[in-house]
C-alpha positions in Angstrom: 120.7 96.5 103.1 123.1 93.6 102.0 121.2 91.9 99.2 123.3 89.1 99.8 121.8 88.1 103.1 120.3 84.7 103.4 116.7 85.3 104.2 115.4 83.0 107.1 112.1 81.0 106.0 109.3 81.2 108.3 108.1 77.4 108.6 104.0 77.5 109.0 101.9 75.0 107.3 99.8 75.8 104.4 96.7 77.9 106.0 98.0 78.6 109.1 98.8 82.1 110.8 101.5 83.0 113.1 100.7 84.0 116.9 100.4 87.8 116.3 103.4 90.3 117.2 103.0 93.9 118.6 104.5 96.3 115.9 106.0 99.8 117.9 105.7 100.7 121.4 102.8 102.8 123.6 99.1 102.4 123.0 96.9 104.3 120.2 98.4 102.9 117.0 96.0 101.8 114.4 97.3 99.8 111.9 96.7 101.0 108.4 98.9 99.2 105.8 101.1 96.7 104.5 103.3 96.2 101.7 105.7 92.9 101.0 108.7 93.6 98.6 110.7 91.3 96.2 113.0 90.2 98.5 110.2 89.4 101.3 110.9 92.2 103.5 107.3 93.2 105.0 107.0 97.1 105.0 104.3 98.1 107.5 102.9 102.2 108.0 100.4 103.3 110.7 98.9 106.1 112.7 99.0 106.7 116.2 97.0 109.9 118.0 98.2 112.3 120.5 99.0 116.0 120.5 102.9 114.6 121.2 103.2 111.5 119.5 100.9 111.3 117.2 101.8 111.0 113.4 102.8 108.4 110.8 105.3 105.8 111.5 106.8 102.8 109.6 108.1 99.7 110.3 110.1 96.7 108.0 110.9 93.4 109.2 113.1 91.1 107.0 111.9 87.6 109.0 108.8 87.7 107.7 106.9 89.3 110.5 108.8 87.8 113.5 110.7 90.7 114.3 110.1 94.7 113.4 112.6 97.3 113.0 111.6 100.1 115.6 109.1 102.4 114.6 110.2 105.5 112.6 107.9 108.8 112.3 107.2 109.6 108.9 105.1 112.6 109.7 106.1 115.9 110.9 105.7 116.0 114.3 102.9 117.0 116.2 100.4 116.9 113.3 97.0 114.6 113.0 97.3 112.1 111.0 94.8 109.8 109.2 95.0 107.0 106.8 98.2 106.5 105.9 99.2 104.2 103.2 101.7 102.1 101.6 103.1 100.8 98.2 105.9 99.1 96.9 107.3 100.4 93.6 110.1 100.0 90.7 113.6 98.6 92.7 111.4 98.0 95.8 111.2 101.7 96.3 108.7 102.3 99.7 106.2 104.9 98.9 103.5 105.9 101.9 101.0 108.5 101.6 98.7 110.1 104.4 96.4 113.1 105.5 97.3 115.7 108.0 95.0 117.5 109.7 96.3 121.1 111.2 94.7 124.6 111.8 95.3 125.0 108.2 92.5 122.8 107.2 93.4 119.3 105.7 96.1 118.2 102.8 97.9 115.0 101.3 101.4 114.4 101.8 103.9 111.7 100.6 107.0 110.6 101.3 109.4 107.5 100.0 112.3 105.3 100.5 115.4 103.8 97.7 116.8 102.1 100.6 113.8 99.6 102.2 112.6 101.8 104.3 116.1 102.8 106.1 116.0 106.7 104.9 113.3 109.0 103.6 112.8 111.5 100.9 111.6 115.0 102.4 108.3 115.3 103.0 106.2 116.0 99.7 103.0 118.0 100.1 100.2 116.4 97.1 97.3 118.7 97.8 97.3 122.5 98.7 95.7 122.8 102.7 92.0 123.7 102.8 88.5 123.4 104.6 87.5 120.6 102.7 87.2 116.8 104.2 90.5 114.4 102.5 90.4 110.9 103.4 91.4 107.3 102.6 94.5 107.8 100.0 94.9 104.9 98.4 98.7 104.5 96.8 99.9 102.4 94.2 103.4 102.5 92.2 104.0 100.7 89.3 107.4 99.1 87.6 107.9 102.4 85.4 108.6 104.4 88.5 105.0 105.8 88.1 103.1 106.5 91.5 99.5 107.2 91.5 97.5 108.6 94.4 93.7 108.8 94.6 91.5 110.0 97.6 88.1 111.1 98.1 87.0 114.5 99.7 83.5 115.5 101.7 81.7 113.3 103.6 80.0 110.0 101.7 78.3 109.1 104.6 76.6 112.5 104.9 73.9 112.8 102.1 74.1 116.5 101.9 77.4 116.7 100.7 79.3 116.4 97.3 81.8 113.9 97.5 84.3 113.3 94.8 87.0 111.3 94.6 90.7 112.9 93.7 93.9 111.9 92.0 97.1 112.8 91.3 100.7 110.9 89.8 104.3 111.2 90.0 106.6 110.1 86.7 109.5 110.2 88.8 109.6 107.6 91.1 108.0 110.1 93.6 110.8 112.9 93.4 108.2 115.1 92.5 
């Protein structure tokens, strides 16, 4: 990305919304998170279901929203995929965390982006697979190149079951 593009300015009136634009293509996306860097470029991630296409997939626009970028699967392929997430870190890195779900039982993986979302690390297991219940990781990266995951595992709603909430950090920008 040129840093010396001119950014286009979006002209809405204080308190006002824009008419809302479909981000990707097909049906069964859910929308799951949204990250807005230093230089204004809105970073979206989300989830779509299928046994084919189903996975995590990102999308940047650099006119604040008017346009997206097409989608990009940030997932493996043909995994299930819940909750993914999104933070923006040190030097606008793009950091997006989600769970997969696979005969395995259910883990927490990561991956990131130096370039605003152009390229991608490799994909970075958190959590070892197992039989227990991960959901909702929440990711945050701060301006030392620290990233910090949490996440909950068991069921809340289900009084029955423990439920305890999880986290886990990178010092390296995500690298590891």
């Amino acid at each position: 990305k040129n840093k010396s593009q001119q950014k286009s300015v979006l002209n809405v009136s204080p308190g006002s919304w824009i008419e809302p634009v479909s981000i990707g293509e097909g049906e069964g996306s859910i929308g799951r998170g949204t990250a807005v860097d230093s230089e204004n470029r809105v970073h979206v991630v989300s989830q779509k279901r299928g046994p084919d296409n189903g996975g995590a997939f990102y999308s940047g626009s650099d006119d604040f929203g008017e346009t997206w970028e097409k989608e990009q699967r940030i997932s493996e392929t043909g995994v299930f995929v819940l909750n993914p997430n999104i933070a923006i870190g040190k030097d606008d890195s793009v950091h997006i965390a989600w769970v997969e779900r696979t005969a395995e039982g259910t883990a927490i993986f990561y991956r990131n982006s130096q370039d605003h979302g152009q390229t991608w690390s490799s994909v970075i297991q958190v959590t070892e697979y197992g039989n227990q219940t991960l959901s909702s990781p929440a990711i945050a990266a701060d301006s030392n190149g620290r990233v910090h995951i949490a996440w909950h595992e068991g069921a809340p709603e289900e009084p029955s079951t423990v439920s305890r909430v999880f986290y886990a950090r990178s010092i390296d920008n995500g690298k590891t």
